[in-house]
C-alpha positions as CSV (number, residue, x, y, z in Angstrom):
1,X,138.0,93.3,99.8
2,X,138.8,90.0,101.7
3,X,136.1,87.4,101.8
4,X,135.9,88.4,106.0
5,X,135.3,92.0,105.2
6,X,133.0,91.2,102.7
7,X,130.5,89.2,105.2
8,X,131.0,92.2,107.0
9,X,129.4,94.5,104.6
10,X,126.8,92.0,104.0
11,X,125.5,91.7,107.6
12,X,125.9,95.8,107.9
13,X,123.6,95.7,105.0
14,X,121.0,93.2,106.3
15,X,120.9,94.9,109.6
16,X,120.4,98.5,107.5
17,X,117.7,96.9,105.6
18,X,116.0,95.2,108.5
19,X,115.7,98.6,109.9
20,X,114.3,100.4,107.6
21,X,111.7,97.6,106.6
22,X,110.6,97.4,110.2
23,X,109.9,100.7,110.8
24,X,107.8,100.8,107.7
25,X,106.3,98.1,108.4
26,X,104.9,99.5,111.9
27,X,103.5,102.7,110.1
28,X,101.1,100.6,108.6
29,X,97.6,100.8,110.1
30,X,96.4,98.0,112.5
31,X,95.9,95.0,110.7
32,X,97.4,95.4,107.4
33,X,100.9,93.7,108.4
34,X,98.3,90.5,109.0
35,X,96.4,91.1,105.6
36,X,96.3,88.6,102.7
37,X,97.9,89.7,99.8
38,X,98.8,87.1,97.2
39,X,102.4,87.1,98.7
40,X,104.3,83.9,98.2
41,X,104.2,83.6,102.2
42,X,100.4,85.4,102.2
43,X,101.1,88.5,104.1
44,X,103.8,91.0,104.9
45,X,104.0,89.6,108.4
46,X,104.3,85.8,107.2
47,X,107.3,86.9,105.1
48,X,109.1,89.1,107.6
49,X,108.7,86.1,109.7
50,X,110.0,83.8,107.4
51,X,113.5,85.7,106.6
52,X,113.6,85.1,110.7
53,X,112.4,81.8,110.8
54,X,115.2,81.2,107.7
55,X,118.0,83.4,109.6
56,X,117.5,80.9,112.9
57,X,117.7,77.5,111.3
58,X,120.9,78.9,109.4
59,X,122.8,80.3,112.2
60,X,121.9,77.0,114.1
61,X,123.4,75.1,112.0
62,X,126.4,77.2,111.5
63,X,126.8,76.8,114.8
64,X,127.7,73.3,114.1
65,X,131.0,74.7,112.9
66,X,134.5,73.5,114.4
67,X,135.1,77.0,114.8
68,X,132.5,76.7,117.7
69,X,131.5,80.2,117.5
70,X,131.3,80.7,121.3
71,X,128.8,84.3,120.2
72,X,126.5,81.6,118.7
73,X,125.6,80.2,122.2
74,X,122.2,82.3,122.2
75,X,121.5,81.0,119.3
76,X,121.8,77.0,120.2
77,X,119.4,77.6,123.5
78,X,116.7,78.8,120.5
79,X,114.6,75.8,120.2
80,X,114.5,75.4,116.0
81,X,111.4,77.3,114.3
82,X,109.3,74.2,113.3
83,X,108.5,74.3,109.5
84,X,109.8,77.4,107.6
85,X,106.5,79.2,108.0
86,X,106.1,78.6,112.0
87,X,105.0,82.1,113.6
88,X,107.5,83.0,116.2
89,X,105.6,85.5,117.7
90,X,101.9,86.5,118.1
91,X,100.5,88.2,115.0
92,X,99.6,90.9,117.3
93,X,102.8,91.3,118.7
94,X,105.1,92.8,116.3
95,X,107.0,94.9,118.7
96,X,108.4,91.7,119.8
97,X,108.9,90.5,116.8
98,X,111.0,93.7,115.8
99,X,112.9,93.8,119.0
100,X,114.3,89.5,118.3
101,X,115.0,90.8,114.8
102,X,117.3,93.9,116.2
103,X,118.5,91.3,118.5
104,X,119.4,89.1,115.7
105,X,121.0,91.1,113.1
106,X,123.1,92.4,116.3
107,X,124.3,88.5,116.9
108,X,125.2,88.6,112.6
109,X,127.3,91.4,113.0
110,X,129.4,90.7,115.8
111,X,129.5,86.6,114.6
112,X,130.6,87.7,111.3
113,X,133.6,89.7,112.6
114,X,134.7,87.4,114.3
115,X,134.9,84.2,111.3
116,X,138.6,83.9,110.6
117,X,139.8,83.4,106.3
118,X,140.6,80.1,107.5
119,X,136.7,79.5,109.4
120,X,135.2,79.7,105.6
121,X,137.5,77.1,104.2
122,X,135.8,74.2,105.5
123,X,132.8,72.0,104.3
124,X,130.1,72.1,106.6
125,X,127.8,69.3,107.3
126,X,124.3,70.2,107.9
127,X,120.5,68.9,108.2
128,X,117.8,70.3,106.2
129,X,114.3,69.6,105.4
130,X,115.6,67.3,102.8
131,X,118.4,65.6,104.8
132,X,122.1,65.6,105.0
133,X,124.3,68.2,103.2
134,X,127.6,69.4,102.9
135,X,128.5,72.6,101.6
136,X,131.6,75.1,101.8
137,X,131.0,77.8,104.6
138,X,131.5,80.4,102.6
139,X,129.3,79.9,100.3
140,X,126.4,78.7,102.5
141,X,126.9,82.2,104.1
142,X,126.6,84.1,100.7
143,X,123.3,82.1,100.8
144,X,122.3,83.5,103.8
145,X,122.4,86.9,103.4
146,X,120.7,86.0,99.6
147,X,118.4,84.4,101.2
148,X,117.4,87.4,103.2
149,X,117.8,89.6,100.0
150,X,115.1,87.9,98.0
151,X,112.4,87.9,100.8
152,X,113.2,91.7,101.4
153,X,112.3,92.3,97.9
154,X,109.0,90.4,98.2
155,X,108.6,92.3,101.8
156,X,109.4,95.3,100.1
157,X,106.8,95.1,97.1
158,X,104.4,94.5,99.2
159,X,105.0,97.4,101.5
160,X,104.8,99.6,97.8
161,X,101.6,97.8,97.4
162,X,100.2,99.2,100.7
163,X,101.3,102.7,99.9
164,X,104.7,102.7,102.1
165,X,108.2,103.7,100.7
166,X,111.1,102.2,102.3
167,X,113.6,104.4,100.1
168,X,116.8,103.6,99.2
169,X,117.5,99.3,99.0
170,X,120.5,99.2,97.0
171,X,123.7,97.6,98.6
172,X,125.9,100.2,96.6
173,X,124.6,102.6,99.9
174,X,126.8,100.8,101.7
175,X,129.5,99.6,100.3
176,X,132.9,102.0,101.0
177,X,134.2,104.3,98.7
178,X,137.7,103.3,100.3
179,X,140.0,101.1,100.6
180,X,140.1,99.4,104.3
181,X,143.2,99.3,105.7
């Protein structure tokens, strides 16, 4: 599998997973995507926000790219989350929150099909909380979709925690039993 296809699979996957942890998510009685519960980021809503707040600043700054990425225009009018904990939507609001996140993981999947071999061999230079970086694309975009990975676990523990079963997490669900041409 070419490192393309691979990005590919891995923003199929995160779109898959966002799906399915949404929607259990919203069968939770009022309130108890708000609760306290010991989370790293507090609550279940704090840490689906987070993996948002974490997917913006990223994509903004690939962005940055010489590539250009013209399908990351929508992206660049975003004004950049504040702090990695900055609530982007109401706490009572959550079917806004999971219509930006379908939104989202729409813009992942048709940006990632269209990064050329040659787009992830290039260092990109970047601004974080702790200043200026430079990293190889590629490998800040296997960070990414990490990144998203780990918080869905904590998301995920604490939906098991409330008595909610997402199913089925494992990439291996979506990974071909082919051969792509």
């Amino acid at each position: 599998m070419s490192r393309c296809a691979h990005l590919c699979l891995m923003a199929d996957y995160n779109q898959w997973m966002n799906a399915k942890m949404y929607a259990a998510a919203a069968s939770l009685p009022p309130g108890e995507l708000q609760r306290e519960r010991g989370a790293f980021f507090g609550s279940l809503l704090a840490t689906l926000n987070h993996v948002m707040v974490g997917d913006t600043l990223w994509m903004q700054r690939y962005a940055k790219h010489p590539a250009g990425f013209p399908l990351l225009d929508p992206i660049r009018a975003i004004t950049p989350p504040a702090s990695l904990t900055h609530p982007l939507f109401a706490a009572d609001d959550f079917a806004a929150m999971h219509a930006h996140r379908q939104w989202l993981d729409q813009l992942i999947i048709d940006w990632t099909a269209s990064i050329t071999e040659a787009d992830l061999d290039h260092l990109l230079d970047y601004r974080n909380s702790k200043g200026a970086n430079r990293r190889e694309f590629f490998s800040l975009l296997m960070h990414f979709f990490n990144h998203q990975t780990h918080h869905r676990g904590q998301a995920s523990t604490l939906l098991s925690q409330a008595g909610v079963d997402i199913g089925d997490t494992d990439l291996l669900f979506r990974i071909p039993n082919h051969i792509a041409d």
